[in-house]
C-alpha positions in Angstrom: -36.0 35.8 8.5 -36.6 38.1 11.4 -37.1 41.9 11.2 -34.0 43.0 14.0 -36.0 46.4 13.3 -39.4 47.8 12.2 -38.0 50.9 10.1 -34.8 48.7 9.3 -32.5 51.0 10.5 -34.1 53.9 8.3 -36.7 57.1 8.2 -37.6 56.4 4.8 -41.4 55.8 5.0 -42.5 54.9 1.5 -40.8 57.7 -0.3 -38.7 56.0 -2.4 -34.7 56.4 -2.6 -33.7 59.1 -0.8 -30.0 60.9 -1.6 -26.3 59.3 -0.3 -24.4 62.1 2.0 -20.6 61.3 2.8 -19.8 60.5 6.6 -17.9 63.2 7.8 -15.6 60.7 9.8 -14.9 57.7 7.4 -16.0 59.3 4.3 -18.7 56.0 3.4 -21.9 57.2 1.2 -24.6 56.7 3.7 -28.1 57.2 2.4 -29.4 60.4 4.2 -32.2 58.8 5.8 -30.0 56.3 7.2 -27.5 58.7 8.7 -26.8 60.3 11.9 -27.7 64.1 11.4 -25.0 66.6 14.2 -25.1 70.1 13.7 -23.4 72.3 16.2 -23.2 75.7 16.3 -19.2 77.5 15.7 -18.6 80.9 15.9 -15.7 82.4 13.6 -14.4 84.8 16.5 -12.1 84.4 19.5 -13.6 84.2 22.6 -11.9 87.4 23.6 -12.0 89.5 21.0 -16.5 88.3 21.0 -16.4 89.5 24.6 -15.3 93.3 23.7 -17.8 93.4 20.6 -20.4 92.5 22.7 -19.5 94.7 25.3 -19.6 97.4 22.6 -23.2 96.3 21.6 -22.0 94.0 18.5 -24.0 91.2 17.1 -22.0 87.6 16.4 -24.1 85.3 14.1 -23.0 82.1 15.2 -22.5 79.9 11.8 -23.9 75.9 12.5 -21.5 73.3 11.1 -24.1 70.0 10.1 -22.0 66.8 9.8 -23.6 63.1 8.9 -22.0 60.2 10.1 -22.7 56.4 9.1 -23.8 54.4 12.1 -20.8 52.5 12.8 -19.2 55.9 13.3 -21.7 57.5 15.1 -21.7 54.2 17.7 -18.0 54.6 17.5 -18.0 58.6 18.9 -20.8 57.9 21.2 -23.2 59.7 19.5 -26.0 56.9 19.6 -25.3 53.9 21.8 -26.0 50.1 21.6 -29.1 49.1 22.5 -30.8 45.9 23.6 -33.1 43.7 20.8 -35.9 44.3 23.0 -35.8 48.5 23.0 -34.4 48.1 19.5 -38.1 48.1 18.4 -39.3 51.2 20.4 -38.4 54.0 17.8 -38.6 57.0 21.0 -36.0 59.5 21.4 -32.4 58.0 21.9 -30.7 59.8 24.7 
């Protein structure tokens, strides 16, 4: 049967099993490896109010929110996109 990709779809290596994480969207245990890793940065402070403060010299730590999503949800919101079986094998930066 044909390999449709060299890591089959994970970033295991030869570690073993790696943990399950819950997709943030559908709720599905994903093994971590496996799933698509989104952090993005939130800050806990209207937009307004962060103005003044830093206007008054304030410091806002910014808190990151990290979500996993299993790939049919990740393909879903657009996060990684469909690709060809030819540049399914090159394992580069998806962008």
């Amino acid at each position: 049967m044909p390999k449709k990709r060299t890591s089959r779809g994970r970033t295991k290596g030869g570690k073993g099993s790696s943990g399950t994480v819950h997709c943030s969207q559908c709720s599905a245990m994903v093994p971590r490896d496996k799933a698509k890793k989104i952090t993005g940065r939130i800050t806990l402070v209207e937009p307004t109010l962060a103005k003044e403060l830093k206007q008054q010299g304030a410091y806002i730590a910014p808190s990151s929110d990290v979500k996993f999503y299993c790939v049919s949800c990740a393909v879903h919101r657009g996060i990684v996109k469909v690709r060809s079986e030819n540049d399914r094998r090159n394992s580069g930066k998806l962008g």
